[in-house]
C-alpha positions as CSV (number, residue, x, y, z in Angstrom):
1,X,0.0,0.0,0.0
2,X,1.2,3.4,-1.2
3,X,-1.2,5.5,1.7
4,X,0.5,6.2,5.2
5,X,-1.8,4.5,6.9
6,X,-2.5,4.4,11.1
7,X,-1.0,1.5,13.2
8,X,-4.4,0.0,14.2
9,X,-5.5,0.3,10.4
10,X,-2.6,-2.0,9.3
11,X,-3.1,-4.2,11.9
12,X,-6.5,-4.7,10.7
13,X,-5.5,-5.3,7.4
14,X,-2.9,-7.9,8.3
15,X,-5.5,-10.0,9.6
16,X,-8.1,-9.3,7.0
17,X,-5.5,-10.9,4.7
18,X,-4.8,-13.6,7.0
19,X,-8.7,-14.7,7.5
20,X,-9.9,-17.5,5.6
21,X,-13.5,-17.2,6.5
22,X,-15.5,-15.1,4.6
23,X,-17.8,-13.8,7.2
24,X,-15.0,-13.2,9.6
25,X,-12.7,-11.6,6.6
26,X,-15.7,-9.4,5.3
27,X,-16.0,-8.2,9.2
28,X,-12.3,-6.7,9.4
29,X,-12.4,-5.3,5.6
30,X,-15.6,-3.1,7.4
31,X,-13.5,-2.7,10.1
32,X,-10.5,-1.6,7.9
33,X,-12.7,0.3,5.8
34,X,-13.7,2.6,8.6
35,X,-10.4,2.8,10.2
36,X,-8.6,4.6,7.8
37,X,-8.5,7.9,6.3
38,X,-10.5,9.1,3.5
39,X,-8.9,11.6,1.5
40,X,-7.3,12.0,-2.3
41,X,-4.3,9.4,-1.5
42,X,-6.6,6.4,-0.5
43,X,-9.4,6.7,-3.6
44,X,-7.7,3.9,-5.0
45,X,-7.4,1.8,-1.5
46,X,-11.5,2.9,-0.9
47,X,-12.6,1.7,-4.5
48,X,-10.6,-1.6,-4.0
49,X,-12.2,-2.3,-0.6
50,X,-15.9,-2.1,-1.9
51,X,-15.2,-3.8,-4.2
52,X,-14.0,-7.0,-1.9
53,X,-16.4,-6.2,0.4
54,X,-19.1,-6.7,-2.7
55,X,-17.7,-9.7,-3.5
56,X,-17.5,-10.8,-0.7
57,X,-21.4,-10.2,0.4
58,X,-22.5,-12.0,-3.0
59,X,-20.4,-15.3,-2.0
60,X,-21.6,-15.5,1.3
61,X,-24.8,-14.8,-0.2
62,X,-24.7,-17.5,-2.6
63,X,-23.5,-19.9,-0.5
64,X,-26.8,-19.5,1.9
65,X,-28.6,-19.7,-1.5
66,X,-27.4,-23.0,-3.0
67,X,-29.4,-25.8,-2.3
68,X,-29.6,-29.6,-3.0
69,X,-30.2,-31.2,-6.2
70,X,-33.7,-31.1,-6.8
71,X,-35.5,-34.2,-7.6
72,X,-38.7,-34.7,-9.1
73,X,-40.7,-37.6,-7.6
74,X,-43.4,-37.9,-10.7
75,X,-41.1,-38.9,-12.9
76,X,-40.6,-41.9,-14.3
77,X,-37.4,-44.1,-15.6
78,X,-38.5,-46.2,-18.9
79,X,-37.2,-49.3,-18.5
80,X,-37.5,-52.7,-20.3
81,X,-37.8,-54.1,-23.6
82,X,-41.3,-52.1,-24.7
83,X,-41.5,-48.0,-24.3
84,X,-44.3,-46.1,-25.0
């Protein structure tokens, strides 16, 4: 990161980059996000953390969305020598 950032701010990064969970990685990137300062230097640094923070909300979002494979119990398998 080009920014002078705060102690606690980098601290907070560190271990946003160091969680594997999404929830618990999309919890510090808020964190970080409201930890450091906003101003003309850190555009670039804001942009690029709404954007993981997006991403990160759709996958966790997905992932609550996906479901079983759906199987339908009316239909039937042909089998044997005559189909109609």
């Amino acid at each position: 990161m080009v920014t002078n950032l705060p102690a606690k701010a980098k601290s907070i990064w560190a271990k946003a980059m160091m969680a594997k969970e999404p929830e618990e990685k999309l919890e510090l990137l808020k964190q970080f996000y409201s930890s450091f300062p906003k101003h003309k230097a850190t555009e670039r640094l804001e942009v690029q953390i709404k954007r993981q923070i997006k991403k990160l909300e759709e996958e966790i979002e997905n992932k609550k969305r996906k479901h079983g494979k759906v199987i339908n119990i009316w239909n039937v398998k042909k089998e044997g020598d005559i189909q109609i």
